[in-house]
N, C-alpha and C positions, 0 to 999 in steps of 0.2 A: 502447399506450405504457405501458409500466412503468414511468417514471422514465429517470435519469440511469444509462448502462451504468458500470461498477464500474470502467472503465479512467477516467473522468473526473475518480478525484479521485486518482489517481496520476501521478508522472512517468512514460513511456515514455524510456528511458533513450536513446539517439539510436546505438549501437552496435544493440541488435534492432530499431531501425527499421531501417537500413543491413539488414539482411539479409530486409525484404520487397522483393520485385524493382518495380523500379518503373510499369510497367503496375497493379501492384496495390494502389498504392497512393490512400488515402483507401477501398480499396473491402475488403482484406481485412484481419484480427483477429490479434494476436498472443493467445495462450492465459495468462488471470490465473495459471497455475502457471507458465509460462517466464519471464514479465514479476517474480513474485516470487522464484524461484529465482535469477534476476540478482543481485538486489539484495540476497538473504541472501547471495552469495558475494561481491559488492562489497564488502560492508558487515561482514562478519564480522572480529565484534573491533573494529570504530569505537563510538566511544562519541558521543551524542548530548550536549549541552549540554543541563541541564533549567533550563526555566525557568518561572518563577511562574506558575499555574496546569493546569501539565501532570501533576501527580499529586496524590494526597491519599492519606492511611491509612485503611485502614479493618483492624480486628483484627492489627493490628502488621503488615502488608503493605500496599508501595506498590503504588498503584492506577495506572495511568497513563489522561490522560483522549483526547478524540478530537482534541482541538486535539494533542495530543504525538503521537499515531499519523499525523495526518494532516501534520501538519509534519515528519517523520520521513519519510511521501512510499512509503509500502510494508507492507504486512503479512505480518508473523513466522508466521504461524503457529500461533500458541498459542493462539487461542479468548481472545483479552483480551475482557472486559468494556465495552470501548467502541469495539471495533476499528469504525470507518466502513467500513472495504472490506469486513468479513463484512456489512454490514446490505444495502449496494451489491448481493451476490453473493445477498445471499437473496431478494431483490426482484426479480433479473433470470430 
């Protein structure tokens, strides 16, 4: 046991569930690059509401923390500094 697999602190969006067939279901995976590739194209150009405690500065750039990434419910991409799903993904 390694921990918690990387899809558990994400939504699964309920349209790529709808396309595992249902014998397979509870039994097979959707792949973390399909599952976030949804969500960047869902999500492209939505702006998030920040709220108090989900960033700080650090050298005049905002930081966002893992409560912001993980209430946001998906990961960008970009190697953030607090991303939860890369620590998920390094561990599995």
């Amino acid at each position: 046991y390694k921990g918690p697999c990387w899809c558990a602190k994400v939504k699964i969006p309920d349209e790529l569930l709808a396309q595992i067939p249902p014998e397979a279901h509870n039994k097979a995976c959707l792949c973390r690059d399909c599952v976030m590739a949804f969500h960047r194209k869902q999500n492209a150009g939505a702006k998030q509401k920040l709220l108090p405690g989900d960033f700080y500065f650090e050298g005049g750039l905002m930081v966002f923390t893992a409560t912001y990434h993980l209430r946001r419910g998906w990961c960008c991409g970009s190697d953030c500094r607090h991303c939860p799903y890369a620590q998920a993904i390094a561990t599995a």
